[in-house]
C-alpha angles and dihedrals in degrees: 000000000000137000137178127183119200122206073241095073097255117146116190126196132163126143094205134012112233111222112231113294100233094194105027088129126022120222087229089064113126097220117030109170100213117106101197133045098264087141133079114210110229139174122261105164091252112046145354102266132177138225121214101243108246125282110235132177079208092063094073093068096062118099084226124078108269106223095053128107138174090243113149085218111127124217140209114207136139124110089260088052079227101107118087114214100189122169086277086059089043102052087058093058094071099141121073094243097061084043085052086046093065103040082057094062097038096056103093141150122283122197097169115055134161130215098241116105133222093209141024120278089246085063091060097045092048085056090048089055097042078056104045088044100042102025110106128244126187115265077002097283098159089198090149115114134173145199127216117214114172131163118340092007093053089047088051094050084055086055090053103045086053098053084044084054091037092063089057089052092058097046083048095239078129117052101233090233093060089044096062096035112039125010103031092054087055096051094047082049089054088044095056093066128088112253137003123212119209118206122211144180124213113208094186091080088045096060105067092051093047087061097045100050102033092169082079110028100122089053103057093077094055089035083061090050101053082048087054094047089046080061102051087046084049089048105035096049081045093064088045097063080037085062100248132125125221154187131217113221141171117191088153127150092033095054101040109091089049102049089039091060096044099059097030092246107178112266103243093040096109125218124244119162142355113215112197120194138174138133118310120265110179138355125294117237122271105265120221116220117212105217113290078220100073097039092042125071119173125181124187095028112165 
């Protein structure tokens, strides 16, 4: 097992490093979820596959949008699962914001993951950092901390969720029936994936700044935690272009003690979020969109 802790807030775990899954999504899939050509098609023997294209920091330097190849992969994304981005498409989409665009809408909800990764793990650390270094924080905090939970680690923090929910069950704070049907065979589904990435907040680095600009005082602990859900979009639309797909949970306070204690968290950082991610195993739900026109207000327009 290795870990590593930067002065960032950035905790690391993972018992193995996977090599890269060749075939983890066929290009005659009839449904792939990725808007833009990230992936390079290559020949396995058995079927076309695709890579994810390195993530790179330096990436973000170049005029072009950074996720963006000349691969001749075609790929199958809109809510409906109905709209067609091939290379042609591709070529169109030159400058990062339509690049941005896309990973937006490409960035859904996944139930059903598997535990084979698109990358190797180095890939997803090297996200995690890009987050925890260029995401924003208000008067430049910087109170957001993770923690990294990939393979058998990640396996071992979903035991331990279900023995934290299984001693409800026993008190019966959760009716038994619930338990077996419903919320057990979730946890076992979030269990399956690869990594899980937990999302905290440090109030130690919130304080200060609370004293010396009383004004504010009561804003600098929402303002964290717009910071800290800056960083789950950031990550979650990451894993995406990496070829992941991911859920968003948050079984927090129930789970806290235990995980803290697992994986020796200080005792006043606050959870916020877990954000589970694998490959994809299935489709997400159709999503419905309530009018831009009545979320959406623009003045001056010319």
């Amino acid at each position: 097992m290795s870990t590593t802790m930067a002065s960032s807030g950035l905790l690391f775990r993972s018992c193995s490093s996977l090599s890269v899954a060749a075939a983890i999504r066929s290009t005659t899939s009839s449904a792939a979820h990725h808007p833009t050509s990230t992936f390079s098609t290559i020949s396995t023997g058995v079927s076309p596959a695709r890579l994810t294209a390195p993530f790179s920091s330096s990436s973000f330097s170049s005029p072009k949008s950074p996720f963006l190849s000349s691969a001749s992969a075609v790929r199958t994304f809109s809510s409906s699962s109905t709209t067609r981005f091939s290379t042609s498409a591709v070529a169109m989409a030159q400058t990062p914001t339509d690049t941005l665009i896309e990973l937006a809408k490409a960035r859904r909800t996944y139930y059903k993951l598997s535990n084979k990764s698109p990358v190797p793990d180095s890939k997803i650390e090297e996200l995690v950092n890009s987050a925890i270094l260029h995401v924003p924080s208000s008067f430049n905090t910087q109170s957001t901390r993770l923690v990294v939970l990939l393979h058998k680690e990640h396996e071992r923090l979903w035991d331990i969720i279900i023995d934290a929910f299984g001693g409800l069950v026993k008190t019966g704070a959760i009716p038994e029936e619930m338990w077996k049907n419903q919320t057990l065979p979730k946890l076992q589904g979030l269990k399956a994936g690869v990594g899980t990435i937990l999302f905290y907040e440090d109030p130690a680095h919130i304080a200060p700044l609370s004293e010396k600009f009383a004004l504010y005082k009561d804003h600098f602990g929402p303002w964290a935690e717009h910071s800290n859900a800056m960083h789950q979009y950031y990550l979650w639309t990451g894993l995406e272009s990496l070829g992941f797909g991911a859920t968003l949970q948050h079984y927090n306070p129930i789970i806290d003690a235990p995980v803290a204690s697992a994986y020796n968290v200080p005792s006043d950082w606050r959870l916020i979020a877990q954000l589970v991610f694998g490959a994809p195993a299935g489709q997400p739900g159709e999503k419905q969109y309530k009018p831009v026109e009545e979320r959406v207000k623009i003045y001056g327009k010319e």
